[in-house]
NULO-387329 format. One record per atom (N, C-alpha, C): residue in three letters; atom name; x negated, y negated, z negated. Coordinates in steps of 0.1 Angstrom, whole numbers. Layout:
<nodes>
+------+------+-------+-------+-------+
! rest ! atom !     u !     v !     w !
+------+------+-------+-------+-------+
!  ALA !   CA !     X !     Y !     Z !
...
+------+------+-------+-------+-------+
</nodes>
This chain:
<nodes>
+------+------+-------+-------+-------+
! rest ! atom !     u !     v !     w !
+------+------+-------+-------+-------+
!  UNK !    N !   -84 !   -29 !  -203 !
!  UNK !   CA !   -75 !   -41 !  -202 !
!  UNK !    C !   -75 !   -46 !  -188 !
!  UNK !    N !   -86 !   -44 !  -180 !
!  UNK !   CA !   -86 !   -48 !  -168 !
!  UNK !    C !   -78 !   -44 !  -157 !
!  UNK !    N !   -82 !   -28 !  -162 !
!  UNK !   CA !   -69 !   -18 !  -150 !
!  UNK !    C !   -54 !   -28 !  -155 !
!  UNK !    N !   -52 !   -30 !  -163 !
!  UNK !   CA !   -40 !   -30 !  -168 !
!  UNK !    C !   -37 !   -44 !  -161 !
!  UNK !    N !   -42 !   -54 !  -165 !
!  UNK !   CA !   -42 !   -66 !  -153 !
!  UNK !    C !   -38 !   -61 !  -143 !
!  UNK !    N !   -49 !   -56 !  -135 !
!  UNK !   CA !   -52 !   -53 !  -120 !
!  UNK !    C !   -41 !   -47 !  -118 !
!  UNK !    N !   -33 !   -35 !  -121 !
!  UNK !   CA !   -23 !   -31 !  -122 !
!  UNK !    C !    -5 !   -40 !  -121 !
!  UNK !    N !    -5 !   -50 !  -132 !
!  UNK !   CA !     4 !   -61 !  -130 !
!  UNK !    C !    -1 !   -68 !  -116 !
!  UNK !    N !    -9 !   -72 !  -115 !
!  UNK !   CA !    -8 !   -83 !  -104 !
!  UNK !    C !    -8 !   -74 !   -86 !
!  UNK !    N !   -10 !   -62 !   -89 !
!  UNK !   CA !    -5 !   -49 !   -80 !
!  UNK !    C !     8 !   -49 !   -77 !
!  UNK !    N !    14 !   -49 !   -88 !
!  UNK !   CA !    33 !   -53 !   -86 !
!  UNK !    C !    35 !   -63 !   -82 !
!  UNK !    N !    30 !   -78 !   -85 !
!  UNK !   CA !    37 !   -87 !   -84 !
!  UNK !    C !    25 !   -91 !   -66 !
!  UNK !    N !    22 !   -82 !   -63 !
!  UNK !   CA !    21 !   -84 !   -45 !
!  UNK !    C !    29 !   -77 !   -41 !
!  UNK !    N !    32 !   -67 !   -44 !
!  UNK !   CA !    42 !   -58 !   -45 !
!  UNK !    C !    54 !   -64 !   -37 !
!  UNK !    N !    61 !   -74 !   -52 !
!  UNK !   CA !    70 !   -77 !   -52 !
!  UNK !    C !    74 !   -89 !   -34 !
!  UNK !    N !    59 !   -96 !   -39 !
!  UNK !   CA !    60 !  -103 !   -30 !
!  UNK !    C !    62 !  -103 !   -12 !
!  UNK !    N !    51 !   -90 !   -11 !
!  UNK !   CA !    47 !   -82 !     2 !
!  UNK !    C !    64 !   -79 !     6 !
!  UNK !    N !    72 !   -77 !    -2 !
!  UNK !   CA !    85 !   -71 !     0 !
!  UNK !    C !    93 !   -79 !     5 !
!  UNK !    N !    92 !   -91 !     1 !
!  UNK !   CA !   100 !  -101 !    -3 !
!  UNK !    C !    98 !  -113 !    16 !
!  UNK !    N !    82 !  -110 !    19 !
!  UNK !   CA !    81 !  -111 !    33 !
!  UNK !    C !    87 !  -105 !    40 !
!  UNK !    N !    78 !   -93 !    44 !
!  UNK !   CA !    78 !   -79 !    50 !
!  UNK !    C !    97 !   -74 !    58 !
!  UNK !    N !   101 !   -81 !    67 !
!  UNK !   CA !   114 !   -73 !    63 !
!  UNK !    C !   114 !   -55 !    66 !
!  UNK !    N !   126 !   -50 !    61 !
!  UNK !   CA !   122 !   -37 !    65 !
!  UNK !    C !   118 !   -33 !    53 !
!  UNK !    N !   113 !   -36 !    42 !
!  UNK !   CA !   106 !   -37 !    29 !
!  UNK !    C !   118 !   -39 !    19 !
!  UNK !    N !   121 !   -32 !    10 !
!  UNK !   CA !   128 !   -36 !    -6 !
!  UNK !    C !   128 !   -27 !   -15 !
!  UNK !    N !   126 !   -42 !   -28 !
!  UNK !   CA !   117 !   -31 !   -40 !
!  UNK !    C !   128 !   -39 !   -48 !
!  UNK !    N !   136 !   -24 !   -60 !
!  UNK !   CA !   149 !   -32 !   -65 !
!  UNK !    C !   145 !   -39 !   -80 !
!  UNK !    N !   131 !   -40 !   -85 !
!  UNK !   CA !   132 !   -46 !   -91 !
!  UNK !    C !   114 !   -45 !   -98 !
!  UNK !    N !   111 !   -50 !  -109 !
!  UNK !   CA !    97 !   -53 !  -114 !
!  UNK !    C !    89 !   -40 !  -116 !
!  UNK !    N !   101 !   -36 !  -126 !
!  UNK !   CA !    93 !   -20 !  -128 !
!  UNK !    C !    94 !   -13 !  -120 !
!  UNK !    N !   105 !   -14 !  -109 !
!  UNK !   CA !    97 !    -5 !   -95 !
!  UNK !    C !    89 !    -9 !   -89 !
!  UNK !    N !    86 !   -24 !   -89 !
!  UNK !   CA !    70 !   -24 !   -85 !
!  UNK !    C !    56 !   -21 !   -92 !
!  UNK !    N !    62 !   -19 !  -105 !
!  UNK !   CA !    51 !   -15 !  -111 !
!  UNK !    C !    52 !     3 !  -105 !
!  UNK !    N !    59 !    11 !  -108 !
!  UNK !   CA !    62 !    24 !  -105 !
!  UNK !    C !    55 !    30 !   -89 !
!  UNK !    N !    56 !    14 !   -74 !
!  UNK !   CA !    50 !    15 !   -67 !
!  UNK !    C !    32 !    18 !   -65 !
!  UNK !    N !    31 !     4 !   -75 !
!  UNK !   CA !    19 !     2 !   -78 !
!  UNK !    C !    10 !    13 !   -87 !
!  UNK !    N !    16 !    18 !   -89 !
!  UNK !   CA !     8 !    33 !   -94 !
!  UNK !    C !    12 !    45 !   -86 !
!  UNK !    N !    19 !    50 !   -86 !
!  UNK !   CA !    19 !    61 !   -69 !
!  UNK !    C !    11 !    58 !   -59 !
!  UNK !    N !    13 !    46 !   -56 !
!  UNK !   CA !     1 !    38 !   -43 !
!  UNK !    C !   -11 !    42 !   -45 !
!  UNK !    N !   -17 !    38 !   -60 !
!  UNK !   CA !   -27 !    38 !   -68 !
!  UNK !    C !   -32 !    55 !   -64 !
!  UNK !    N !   -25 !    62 !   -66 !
!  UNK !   CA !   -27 !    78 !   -71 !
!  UNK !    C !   -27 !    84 !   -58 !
!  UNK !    N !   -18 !    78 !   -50 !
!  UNK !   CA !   -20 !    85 !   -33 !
!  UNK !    C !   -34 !    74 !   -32 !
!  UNK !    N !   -35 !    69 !   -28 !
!  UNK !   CA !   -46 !    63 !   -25 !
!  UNK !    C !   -61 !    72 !   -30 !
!  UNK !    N !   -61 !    68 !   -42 !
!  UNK !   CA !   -70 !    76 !   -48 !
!  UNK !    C !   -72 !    93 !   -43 !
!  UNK !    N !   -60 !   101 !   -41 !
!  UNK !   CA !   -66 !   113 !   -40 !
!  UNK !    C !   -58 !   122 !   -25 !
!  UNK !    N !   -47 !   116 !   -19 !
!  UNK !   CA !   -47 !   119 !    -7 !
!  UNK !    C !   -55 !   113 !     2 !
!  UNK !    N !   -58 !    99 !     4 !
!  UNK !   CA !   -61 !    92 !    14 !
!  UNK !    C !   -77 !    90 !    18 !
!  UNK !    N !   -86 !   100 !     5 !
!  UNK !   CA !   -98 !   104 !     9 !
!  UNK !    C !  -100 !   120 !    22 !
!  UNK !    N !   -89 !   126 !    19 !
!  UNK !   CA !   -89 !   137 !    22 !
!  UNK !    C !   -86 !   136 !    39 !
!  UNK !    N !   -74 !   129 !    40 !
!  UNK !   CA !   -71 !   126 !    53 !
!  UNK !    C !   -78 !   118 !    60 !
!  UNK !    N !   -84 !   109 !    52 !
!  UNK !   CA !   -94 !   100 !    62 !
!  UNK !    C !  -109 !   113 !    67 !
!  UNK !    N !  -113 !   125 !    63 !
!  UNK !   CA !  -118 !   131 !    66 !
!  UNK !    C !  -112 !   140 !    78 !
!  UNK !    N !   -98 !   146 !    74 !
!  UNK !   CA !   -91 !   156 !    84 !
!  UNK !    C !   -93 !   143 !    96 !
!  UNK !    N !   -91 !   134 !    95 !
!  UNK !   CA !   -86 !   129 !   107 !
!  UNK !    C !   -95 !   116 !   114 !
!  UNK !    N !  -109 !   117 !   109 !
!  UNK !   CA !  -121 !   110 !   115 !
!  UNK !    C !  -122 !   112 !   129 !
!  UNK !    N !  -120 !   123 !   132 !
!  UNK !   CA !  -124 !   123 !   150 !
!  UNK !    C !  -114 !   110 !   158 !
!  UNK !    N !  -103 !   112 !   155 !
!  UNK !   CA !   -91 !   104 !   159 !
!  UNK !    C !   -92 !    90 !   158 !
!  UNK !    N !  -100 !    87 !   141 !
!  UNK !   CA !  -105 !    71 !   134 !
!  UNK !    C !  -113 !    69 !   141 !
!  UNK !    N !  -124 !    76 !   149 !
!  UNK !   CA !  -137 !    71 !   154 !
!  UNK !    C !  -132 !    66 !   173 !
!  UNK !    N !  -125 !    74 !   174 !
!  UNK !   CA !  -118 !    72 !   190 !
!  UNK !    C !  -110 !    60 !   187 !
!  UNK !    N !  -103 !    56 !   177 !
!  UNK !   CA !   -98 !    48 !   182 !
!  UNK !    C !   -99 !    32 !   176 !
!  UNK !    N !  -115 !    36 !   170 !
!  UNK !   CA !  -125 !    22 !   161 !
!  UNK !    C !  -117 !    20 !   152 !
!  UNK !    N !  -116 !    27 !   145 !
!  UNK !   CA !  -109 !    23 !   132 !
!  UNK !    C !   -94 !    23 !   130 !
!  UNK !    N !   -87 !    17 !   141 !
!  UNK !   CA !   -71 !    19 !   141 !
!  UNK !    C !   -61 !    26 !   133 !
!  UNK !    N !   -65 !    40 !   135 !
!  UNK !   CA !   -60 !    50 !   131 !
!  UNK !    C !   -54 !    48 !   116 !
!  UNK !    N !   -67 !    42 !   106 !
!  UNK !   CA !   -65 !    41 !    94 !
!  UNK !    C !   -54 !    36 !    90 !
!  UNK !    N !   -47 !    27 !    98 !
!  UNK !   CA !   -37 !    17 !    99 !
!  UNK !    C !   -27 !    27 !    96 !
!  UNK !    N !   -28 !    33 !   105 !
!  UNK !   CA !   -16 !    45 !   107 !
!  UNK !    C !   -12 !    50 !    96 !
!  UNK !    N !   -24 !    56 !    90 !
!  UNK !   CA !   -23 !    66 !    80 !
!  UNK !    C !   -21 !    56 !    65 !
!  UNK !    N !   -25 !    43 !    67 !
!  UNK !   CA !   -19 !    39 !    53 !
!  UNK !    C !    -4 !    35 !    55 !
!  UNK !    N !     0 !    31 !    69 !
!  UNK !   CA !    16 !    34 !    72 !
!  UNK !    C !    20 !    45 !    62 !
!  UNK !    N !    15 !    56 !    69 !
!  UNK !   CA !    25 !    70 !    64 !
!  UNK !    C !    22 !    75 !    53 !
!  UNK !    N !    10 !    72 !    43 !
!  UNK !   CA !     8 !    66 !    27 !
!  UNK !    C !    22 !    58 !    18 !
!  UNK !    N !    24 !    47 !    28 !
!  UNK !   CA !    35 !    41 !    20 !
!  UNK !    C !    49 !    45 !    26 !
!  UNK !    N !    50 !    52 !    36 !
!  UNK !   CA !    63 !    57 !    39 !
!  UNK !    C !    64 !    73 !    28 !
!  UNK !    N !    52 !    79 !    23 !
!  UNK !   CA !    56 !    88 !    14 !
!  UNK !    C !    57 !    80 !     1 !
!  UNK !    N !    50 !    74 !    -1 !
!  UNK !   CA !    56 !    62 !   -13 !
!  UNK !    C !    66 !    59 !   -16 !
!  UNK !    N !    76 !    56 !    -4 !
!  UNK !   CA !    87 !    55 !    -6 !
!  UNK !    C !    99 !    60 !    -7 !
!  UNK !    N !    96 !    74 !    -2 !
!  UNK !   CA !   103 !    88 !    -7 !
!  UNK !    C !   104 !    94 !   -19 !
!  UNK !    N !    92 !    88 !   -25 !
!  UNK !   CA !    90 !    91 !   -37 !
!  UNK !    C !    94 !    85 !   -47 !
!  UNK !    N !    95 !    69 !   -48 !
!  UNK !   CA !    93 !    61 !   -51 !
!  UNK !    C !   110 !    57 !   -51 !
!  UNK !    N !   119 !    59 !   -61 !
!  UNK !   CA !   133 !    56 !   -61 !
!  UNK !    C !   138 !    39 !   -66 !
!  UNK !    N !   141 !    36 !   -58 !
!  UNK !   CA !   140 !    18 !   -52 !
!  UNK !    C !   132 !    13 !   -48 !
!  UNK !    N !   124 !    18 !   -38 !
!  UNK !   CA !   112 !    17 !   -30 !
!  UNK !    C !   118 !    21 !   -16 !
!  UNK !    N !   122 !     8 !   -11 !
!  UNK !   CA !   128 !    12 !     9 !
!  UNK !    C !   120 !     7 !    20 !
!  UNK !    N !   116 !    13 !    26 !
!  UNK !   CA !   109 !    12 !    39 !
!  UNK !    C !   118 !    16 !    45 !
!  UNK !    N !   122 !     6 !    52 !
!  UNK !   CA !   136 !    11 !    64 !
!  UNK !    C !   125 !    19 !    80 !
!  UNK !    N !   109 !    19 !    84 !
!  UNK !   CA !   106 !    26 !    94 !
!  UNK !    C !    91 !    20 !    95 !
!  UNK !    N !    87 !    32 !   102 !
!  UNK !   CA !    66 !    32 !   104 !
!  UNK !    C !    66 !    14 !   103 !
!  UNK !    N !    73 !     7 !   115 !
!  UNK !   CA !    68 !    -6 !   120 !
!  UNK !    C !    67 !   -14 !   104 !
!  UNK !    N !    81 !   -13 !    96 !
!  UNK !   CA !    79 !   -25 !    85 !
!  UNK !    C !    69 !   -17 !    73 !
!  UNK !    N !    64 !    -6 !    75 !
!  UNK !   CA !    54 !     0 !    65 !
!  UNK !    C !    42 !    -2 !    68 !
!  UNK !    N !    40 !    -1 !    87 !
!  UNK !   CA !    27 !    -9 !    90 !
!  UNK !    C !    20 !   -21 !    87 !
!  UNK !    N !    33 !   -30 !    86 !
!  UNK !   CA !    33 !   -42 !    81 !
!  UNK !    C !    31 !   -47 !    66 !
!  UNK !    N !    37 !   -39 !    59 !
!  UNK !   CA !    35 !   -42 !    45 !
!  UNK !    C !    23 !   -35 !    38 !
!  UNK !    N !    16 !   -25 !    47 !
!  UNK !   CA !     1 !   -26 !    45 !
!  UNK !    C !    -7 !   -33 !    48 !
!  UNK !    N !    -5 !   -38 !    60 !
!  UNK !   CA !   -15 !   -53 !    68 !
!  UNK !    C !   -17 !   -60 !    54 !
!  UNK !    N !    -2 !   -68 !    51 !
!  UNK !   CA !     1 !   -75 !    39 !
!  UNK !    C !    -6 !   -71 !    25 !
!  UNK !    N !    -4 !   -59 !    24 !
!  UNK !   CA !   -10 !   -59 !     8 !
!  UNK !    C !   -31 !   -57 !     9 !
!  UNK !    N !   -31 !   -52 !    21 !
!  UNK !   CA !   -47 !   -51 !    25 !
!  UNK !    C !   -54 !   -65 !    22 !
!  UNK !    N !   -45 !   -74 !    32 !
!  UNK !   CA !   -50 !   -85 !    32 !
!  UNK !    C !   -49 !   -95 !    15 !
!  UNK !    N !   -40 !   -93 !    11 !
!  UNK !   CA !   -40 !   -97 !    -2 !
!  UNK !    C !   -43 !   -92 !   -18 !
!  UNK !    N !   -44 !   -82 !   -16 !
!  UNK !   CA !   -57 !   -73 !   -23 !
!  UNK !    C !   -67 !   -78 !   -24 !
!  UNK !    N !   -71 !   -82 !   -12 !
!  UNK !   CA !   -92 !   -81 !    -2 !
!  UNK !    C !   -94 !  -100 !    -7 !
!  UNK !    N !   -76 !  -105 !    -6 !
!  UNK !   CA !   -83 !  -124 !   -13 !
!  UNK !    C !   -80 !  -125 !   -23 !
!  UNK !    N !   -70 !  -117 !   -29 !
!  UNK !   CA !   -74 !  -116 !   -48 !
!  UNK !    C !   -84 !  -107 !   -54 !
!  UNK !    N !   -92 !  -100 !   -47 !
!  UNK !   CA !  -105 !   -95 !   -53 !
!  UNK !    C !  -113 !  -105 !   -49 !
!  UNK !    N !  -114 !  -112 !   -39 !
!  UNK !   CA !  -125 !  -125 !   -38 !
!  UNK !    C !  -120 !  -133 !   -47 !
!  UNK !    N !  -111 !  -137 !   -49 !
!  UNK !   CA !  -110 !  -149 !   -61 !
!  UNK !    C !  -112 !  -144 !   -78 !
!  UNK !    N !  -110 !  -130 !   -78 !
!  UNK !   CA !  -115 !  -125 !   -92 !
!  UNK !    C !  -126 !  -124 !   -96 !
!  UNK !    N !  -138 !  -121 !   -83 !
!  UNK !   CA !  -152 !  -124 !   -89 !
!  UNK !    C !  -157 !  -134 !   -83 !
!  UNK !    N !  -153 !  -149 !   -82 !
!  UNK !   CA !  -156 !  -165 !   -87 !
!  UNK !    C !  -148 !  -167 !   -94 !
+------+------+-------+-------+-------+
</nodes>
């Protein structure tokens, strides 16, 4: 039940992050749900792999890098992902910043 939560309230940052973010559009709920699980699944099993291939580059550039690579995470997201637009790297940079950051204060408000 909780994935399943966690999951909804994944879309509806989603929706929101989009709704900021220009550069960003999601055409509708269930494609942010549809986001919110691809994200889920890249995350989960590309984004361990690459953060290895590409440590030397993370370590030079104190962490930076990572930025990058969840950029180009959600730029394949969005190829994938039909009504999912990232118009370029800069607004997908951005709508990672965005979802990072609001992720990181709705998991602090979930356990108080």
């Amino acid at each position: 039940m909780k994935i399943l939560i966690n999951w909804i309230i994944s879309a509806m940052v989603i929706v929101v992050a989009a709704y900021i973010v220009p550069g960003v559009h999601v055409s509708g709920f269930i494609t942010a749900l549809a986001v919110a699980l691809v994200l889920g699944v890249v995350n989960a099993v590309l984004k361990p792999l690459l953060i290895i291939l590409t440590l030397p580059i993370t370590l030079l550039t104190l962490g930076l890098f990572a930025l990058v690579l969840n950029a180009v995470l959600i730029l394949l997201v969005g190829w994938i992902v039909p009504g999912f637009i990232v118009d370029g790297f800069l607004s997908a940079l951005v709508f990672g910043i965005v979802l990072s950051i609001s992720n990181t204060f709705l998991g602090f408000l979930g356990k108080h």
